[in-house]
C-alpha positions in Angstrom: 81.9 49.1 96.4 80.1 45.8 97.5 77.2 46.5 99.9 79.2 44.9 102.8 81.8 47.1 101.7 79.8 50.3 102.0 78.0 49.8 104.8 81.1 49.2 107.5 82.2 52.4 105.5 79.8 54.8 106.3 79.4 53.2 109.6 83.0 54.0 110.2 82.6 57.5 108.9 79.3 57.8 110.8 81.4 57.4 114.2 84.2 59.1 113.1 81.8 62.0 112.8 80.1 62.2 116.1 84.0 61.4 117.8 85.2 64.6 116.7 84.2 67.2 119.1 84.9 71.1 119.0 84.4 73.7 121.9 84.6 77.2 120.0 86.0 79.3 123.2 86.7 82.5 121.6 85.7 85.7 122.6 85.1 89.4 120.3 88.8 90.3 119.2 90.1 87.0 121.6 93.4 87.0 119.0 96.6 87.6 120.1 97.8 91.5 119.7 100.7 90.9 116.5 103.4 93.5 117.9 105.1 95.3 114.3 108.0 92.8 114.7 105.7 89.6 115.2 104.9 87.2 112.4 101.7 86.4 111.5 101.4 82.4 112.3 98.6 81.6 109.4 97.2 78.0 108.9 96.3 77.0 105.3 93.4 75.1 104.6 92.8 72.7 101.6 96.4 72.7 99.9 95.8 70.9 96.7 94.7 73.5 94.0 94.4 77.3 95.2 95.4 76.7 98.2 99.1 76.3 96.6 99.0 79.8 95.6 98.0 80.7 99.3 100.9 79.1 100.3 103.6 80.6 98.1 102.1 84.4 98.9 102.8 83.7 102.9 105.9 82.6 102.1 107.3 86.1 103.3 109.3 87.4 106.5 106.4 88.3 108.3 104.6 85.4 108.2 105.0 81.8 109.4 103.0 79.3 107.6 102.1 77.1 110.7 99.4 74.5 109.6 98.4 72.7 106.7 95.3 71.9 107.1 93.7 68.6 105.0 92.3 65.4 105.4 94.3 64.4 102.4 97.4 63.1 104.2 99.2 62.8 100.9 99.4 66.3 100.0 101.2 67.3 103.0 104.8 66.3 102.3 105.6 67.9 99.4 104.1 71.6 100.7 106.1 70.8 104.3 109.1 70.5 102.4 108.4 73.4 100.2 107.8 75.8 103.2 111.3 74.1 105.1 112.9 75.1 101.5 112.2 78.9 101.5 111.2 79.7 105.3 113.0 77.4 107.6 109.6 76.5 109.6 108.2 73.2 109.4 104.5 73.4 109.2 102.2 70.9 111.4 100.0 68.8 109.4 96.6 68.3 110.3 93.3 66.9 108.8 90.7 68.8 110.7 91.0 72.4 111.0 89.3 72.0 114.3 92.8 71.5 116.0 94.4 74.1 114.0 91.8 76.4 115.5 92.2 75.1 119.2 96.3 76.6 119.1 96.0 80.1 120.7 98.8 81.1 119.1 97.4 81.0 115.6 96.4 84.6 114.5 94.7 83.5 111.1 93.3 80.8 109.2 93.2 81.2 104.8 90.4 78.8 103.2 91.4 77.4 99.6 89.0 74.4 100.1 85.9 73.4 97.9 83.1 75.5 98.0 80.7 73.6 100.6 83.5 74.2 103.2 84.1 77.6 102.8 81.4 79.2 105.3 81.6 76.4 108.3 85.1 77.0 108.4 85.4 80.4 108.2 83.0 80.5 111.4 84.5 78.1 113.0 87.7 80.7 112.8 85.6 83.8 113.7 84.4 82.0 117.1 87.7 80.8 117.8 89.5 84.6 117.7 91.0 83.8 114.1 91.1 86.4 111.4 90.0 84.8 108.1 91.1 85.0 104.1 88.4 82.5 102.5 88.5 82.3 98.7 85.6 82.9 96.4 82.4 82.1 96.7 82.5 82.4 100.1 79.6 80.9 100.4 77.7 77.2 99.0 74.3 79.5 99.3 72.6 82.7 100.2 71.9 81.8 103.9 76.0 80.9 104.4 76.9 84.8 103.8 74.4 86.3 105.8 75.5 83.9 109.2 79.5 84.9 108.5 78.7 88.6 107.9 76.8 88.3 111.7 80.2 85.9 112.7 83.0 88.5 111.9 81.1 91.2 113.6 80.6 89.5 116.6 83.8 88.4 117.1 85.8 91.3 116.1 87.7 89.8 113.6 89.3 90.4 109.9 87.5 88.5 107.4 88.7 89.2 103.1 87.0 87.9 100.7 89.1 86.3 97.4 87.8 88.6 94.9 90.9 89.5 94.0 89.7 92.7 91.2 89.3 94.5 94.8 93.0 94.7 94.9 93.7 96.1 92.1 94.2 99.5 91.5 93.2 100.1 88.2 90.1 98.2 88.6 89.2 100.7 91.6 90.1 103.8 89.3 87.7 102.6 86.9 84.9 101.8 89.1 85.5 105.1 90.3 85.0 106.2 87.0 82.1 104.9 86.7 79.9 105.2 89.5 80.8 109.3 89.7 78.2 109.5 86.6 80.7 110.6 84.3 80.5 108.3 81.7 76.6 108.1 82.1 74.1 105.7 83.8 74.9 102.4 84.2 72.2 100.7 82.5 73.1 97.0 82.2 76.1 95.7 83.7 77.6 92.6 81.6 79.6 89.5 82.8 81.4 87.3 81.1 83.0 83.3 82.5 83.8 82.0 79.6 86.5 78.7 80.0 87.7 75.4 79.2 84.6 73.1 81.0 84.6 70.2 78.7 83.5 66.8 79.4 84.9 65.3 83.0 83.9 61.9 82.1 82.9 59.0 84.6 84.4 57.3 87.3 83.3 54.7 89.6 82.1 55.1 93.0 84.9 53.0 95.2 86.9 53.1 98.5 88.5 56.4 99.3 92.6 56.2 99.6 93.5 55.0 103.2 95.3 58.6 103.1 92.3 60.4 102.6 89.5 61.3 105.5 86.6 61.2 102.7 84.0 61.9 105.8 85.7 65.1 107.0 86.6 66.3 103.3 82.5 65.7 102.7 82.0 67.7 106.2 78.8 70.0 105.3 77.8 67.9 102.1 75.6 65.0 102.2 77.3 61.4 102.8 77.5 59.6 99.6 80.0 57.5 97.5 83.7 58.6 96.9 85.1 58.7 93.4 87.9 60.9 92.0 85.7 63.2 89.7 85.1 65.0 93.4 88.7 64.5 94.6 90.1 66.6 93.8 89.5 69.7 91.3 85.8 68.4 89.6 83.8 69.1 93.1 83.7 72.3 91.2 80.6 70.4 89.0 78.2 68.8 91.8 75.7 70.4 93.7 76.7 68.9 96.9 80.1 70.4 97.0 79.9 73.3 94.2 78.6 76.0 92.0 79.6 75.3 89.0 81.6 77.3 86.8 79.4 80.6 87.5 80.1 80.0 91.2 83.8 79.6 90.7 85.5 82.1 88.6 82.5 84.2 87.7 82.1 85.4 91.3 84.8 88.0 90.2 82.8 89.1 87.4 79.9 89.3 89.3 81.5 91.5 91.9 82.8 93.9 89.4 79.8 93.9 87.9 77.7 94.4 91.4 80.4 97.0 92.3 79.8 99.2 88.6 76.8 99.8 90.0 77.4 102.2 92.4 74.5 101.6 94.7 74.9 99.9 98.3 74.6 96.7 97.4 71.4 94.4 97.9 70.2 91.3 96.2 68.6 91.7 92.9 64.6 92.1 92.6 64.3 88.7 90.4 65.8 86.6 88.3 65.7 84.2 85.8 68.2 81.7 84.1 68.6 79.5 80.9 71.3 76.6 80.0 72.4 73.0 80.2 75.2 70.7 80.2 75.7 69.6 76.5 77.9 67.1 75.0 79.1 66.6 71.8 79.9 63.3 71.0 78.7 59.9 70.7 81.6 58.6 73.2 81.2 61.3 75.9 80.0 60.2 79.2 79.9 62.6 82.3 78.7 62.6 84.8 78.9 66.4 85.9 75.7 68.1 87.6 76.3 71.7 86.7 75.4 73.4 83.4 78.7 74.4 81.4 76.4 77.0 79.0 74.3 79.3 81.1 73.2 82.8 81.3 70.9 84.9 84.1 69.6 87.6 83.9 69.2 90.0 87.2 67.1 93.0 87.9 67.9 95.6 90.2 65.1 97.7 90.1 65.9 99.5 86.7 69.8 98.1 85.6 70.1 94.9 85.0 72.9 92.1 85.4 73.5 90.0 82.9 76.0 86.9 82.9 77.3 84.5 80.4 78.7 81.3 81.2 80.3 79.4 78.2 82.3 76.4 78.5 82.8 74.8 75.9 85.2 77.1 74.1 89.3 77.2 73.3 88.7 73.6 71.8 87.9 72.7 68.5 86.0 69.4 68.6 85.8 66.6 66.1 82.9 68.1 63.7 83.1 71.5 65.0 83.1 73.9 62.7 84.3 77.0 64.6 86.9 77.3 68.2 85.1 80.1 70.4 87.8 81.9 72.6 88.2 82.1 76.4 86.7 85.2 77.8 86.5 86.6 81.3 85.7 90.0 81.6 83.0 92.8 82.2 81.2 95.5 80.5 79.3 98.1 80.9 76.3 99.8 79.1 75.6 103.2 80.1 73.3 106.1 78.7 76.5 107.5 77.0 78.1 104.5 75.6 80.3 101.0 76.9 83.2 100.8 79.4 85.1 98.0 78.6 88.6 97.3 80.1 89.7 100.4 81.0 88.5 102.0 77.6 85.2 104.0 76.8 83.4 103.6 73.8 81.1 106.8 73.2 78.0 106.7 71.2 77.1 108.3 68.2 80.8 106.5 66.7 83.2 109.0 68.5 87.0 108.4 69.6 87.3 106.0 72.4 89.4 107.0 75.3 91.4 105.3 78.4 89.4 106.2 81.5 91.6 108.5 83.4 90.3 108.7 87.1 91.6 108.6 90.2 89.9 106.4 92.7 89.6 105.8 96.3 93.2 103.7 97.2 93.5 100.0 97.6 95.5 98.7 100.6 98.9 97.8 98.6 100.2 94.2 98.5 97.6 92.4 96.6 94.9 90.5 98.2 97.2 88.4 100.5 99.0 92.1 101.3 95.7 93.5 101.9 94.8 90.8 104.4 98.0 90.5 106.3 97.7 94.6 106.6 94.0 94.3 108.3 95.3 91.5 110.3 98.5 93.9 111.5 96.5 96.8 112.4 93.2 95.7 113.6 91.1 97.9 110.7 88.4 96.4 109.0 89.0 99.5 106.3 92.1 98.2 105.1 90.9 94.9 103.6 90.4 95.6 100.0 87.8 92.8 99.5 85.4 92.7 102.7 83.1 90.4 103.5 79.7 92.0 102.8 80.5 92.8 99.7 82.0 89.0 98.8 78.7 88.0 100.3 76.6 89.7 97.5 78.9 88.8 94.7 78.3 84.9 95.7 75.1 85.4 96.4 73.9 86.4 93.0 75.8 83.5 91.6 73.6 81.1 93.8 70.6 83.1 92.9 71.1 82.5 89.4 71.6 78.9 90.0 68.7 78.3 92.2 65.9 80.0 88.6 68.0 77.3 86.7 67.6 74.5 89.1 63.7 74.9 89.3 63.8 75.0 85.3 61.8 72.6 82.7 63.2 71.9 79.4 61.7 73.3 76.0 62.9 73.2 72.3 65.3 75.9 70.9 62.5 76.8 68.5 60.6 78.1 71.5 61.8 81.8 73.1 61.5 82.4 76.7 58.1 84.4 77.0 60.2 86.9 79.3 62.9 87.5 76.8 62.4 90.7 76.6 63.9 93.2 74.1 67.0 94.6 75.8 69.9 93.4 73.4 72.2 92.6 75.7 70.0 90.2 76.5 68.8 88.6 73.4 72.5 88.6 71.9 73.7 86.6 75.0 71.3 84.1 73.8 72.4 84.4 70.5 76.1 83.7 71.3 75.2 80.6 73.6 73.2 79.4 70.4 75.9 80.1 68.0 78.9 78.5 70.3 76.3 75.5 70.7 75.9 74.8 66.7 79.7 75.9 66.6 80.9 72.8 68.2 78.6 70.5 66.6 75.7 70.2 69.0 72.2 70.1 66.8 70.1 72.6 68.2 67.1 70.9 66.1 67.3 68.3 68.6 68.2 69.0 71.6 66.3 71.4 74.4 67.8 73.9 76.7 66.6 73.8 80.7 64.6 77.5 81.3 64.2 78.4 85.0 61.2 80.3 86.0 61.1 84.2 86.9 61.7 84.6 90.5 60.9 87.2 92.7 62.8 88.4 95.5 62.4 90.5 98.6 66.0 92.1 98.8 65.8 93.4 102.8 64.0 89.7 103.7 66.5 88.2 101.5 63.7 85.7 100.5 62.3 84.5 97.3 58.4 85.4 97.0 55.2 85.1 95.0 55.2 81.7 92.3 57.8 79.0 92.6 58.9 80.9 96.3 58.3 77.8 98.4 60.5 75.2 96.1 62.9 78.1 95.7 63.5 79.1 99.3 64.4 76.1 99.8 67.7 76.3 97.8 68.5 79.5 99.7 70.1 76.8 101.4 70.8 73.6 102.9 69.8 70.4 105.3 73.9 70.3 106.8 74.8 67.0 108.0 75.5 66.3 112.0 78.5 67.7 113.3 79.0 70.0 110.4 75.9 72.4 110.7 76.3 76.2 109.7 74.2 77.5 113.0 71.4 79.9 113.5 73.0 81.5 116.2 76.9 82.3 115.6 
């Protein structure tokens, strides 16, 4: 982009910015009352990836998908026609959700956008009467969850969470299970994201597609350069716009794992991660920000969390000399042995068995069901996946992130100094080591990145004693003008 170029770009944008005024009007529980025979008018927001599968679950007799919602223009066609295909509706198309949210007659709003979007809008719907589904994380940091847990009380209005496990059934049994002390005391709860994150490559910065609204599809995030490793799916890898792969599928892991508990769930009393973004190859260049190996550690006053992140796995690489699998899943270590899948594994080498319990019941439908329930009846107890508990899930995910963002490289010859013994611990370094020499990376020279220990004040929700001040400030973020998650919802 020549500097000419760039600068009657963001010039443009700039404007563009400031023109686009909002006035939030709504009132507590200012929705529409959905008589049994009403459909649900739902606007979809960010259609491209996930937001496809939010689509084909509203495409069902009591629902009326009746906005898609982004500033890509050249998405919308091909979804409008799907939705004429199997409902009869034609959809309008918008770019800013903004006017989606100024219709009185839209009862809901479901947010499949990148990550840095997810909290702004889903207050913007709150204030505006709208229930809200918003996928996982629902937040870009900590601060995020606590402003839209404050948003959907004040308002009155259903918010779900897209951690899906919360709609499952089985799951609930065996968390159930669990927390009634009958397989013994949870003593570390394990969590595993381990996929496909191989290199992204580069691309150049250049000039967004005339069909794409690059300053309103930034919206939160800091003004910069469009390329297409952020448009669309490999946001997933930048600060400004993600969490990386921890902050992306491993939220569900972390929620089961925050759920197996069985405590009222806080944020953790520290934490500290390890990790990096390796590559391979001579010929590999990318330009990704996030680590694709990484594992924190979290204490919650006795168990602790611990989570693996692995992504360079299911690929067997020129000079690799072993293909780690794909793993997402959870595990826990008790005082009497490990649940794992369903299945308990006592100590002492006895028979495993299924867990057989029966626990509290799930709204049915699946997490779109669940939702559309809530939004039906009014009940905040019918959403499977609430808010304040998708809050914490994310929010340990950021927490990790923020240790590993404050860390300093050191030599694989070197241990942490705050290791410790637990060996769940030390064999989730182990296993990052082994899948790193696996796929050809020379541990003998090359360093991990080692965040510090940090402290936190669960009720403050604050990071305190060393590294508090650099770390607090990662709880979250300086939100560009017009696009500002507020103090006062």
């Amino acid at each position: 982009m020549s500097r000419q170029t760039r600068r009657s770009f963001l010039k443009k944008t700039a404007a563009a910015s400031l023109g686009a005024s909002f006035v939030i009007a709504g009132t507590k529980a200012s929705g529409r009352v959905i008589g049994a025979n009403d459909k649900i008018r739902v606007g979809v927001a960010g259609i491209h990836g996930r937001g496809n599968s939010h689509i084909a679950d509203y495409l069902r007799k009591d629902v009326e998908i009746a906005y898609l919602i982004d500033p890509d223009s050249r998405l919308f066609a091909g979804r409008t026609d799907r939705i004429k295909e199997k409902s009869g509706n034609t959809p309008k198309c918008v770019a800013d959700v903004r006017k989606a949210l100024d219709d009185k007659n839209l009862d809901a709003i479901s947010i499949a956008t990148p990550n840095h979007w997810h909290s702004l809008m889903a207050i913007w719907g709150c204030q505006a009467g709208k229930h809200v589904y918003v996928e996982k994380p629902c937040t870009h940091n900590v601060y995020e969850g606590g402003k839209l847990i404050e948003a959907s009380k004040k308002y009155g209005v259903i918010v779900q969470h897209g951690t899906q496990q919360r709609s499952d059934q089985g799951r609930a049994n065996e968390m159930a299970a669990l927390n009634s002390g009958k397989y013994g005391e949870v003593l570390v709860a394990k969590g595993y994201c381990c996929k496909p994150r191989w290199s992204i490559g580069f691309k150049e910065n250049k000039q967004p597609p005339k069909e794409v609204d690059f300053n309103l599809w930034l919206g939160p995030a800091p003004m910069q350069p469009y390329h297409e490793n952020l448009v669309h799916y490999n946001w997933h890898w930048f600060w400004d716009t993600g969490n990386g792969d921890m902050g992306n599928q491993g939220v569900h892991q972390t929620d089961v794992a925050l759920w197996g508990l069985g405590k009222d769930q806080t944020l953790p009393n520290s934490v500290w991660s390890l990790g990096g973004r390796w590559v391979n190859e001579p010929d590999w260049k990318d330009q990704g920000e996030t680590p694709n190996m990484l594992m924190s550690v979290f204490d919650f006053g006795g168990p602790l969390v611990v989570f693996e992140t692995r992504g360079l796995v299911a690929k067997k690489p020129k000079g690799a000399t072993k293909e780690f699998p794909r793993k997402v899943d959870n595990e826990f270590y008790t005082t009497e042995g490990v649940m794992i899948s369903g299945t308990f594994y006592p100590k002492g080498g006895k028979k495993p068995e299924k867990v057989k319990y029966d626990g509290p019941k799930v709204t049915p439908g699946g997490p779109f069901g669940s939702f559309l329930a809530a939004v039906r009846s009014g009940k905040q107890e019918d959403v499977n996946a609430p808010i304040n508990k998708g809050h914490y899930a994310s929010a340990i995910c950021h927490l990790g992130n923020v240790s590993y963002r404050l860390g300093s490289n050191q030599p694989f010859s070197k241990k942490p100094k705050y290791l410790g013994s637990d060996e769940r611990v030390l064999k989730t370094l182990e296993i990052i080591k082994e899948n790193l020499s696996g796929v050809g990376v020379k541990l003998d020279e090359t360093e991990y990145c080692l965040g510090p220990v940090l402290k936190i004040d669960p009720k403050a929700g604050k990071f305190v004693g060393d590294h508090a001040e650099a770390a607090n400030k990662l709880l979250t973020r300086e939100y560009r003008k017009g696009f500002v998650v507020p103090e006062k919802v």
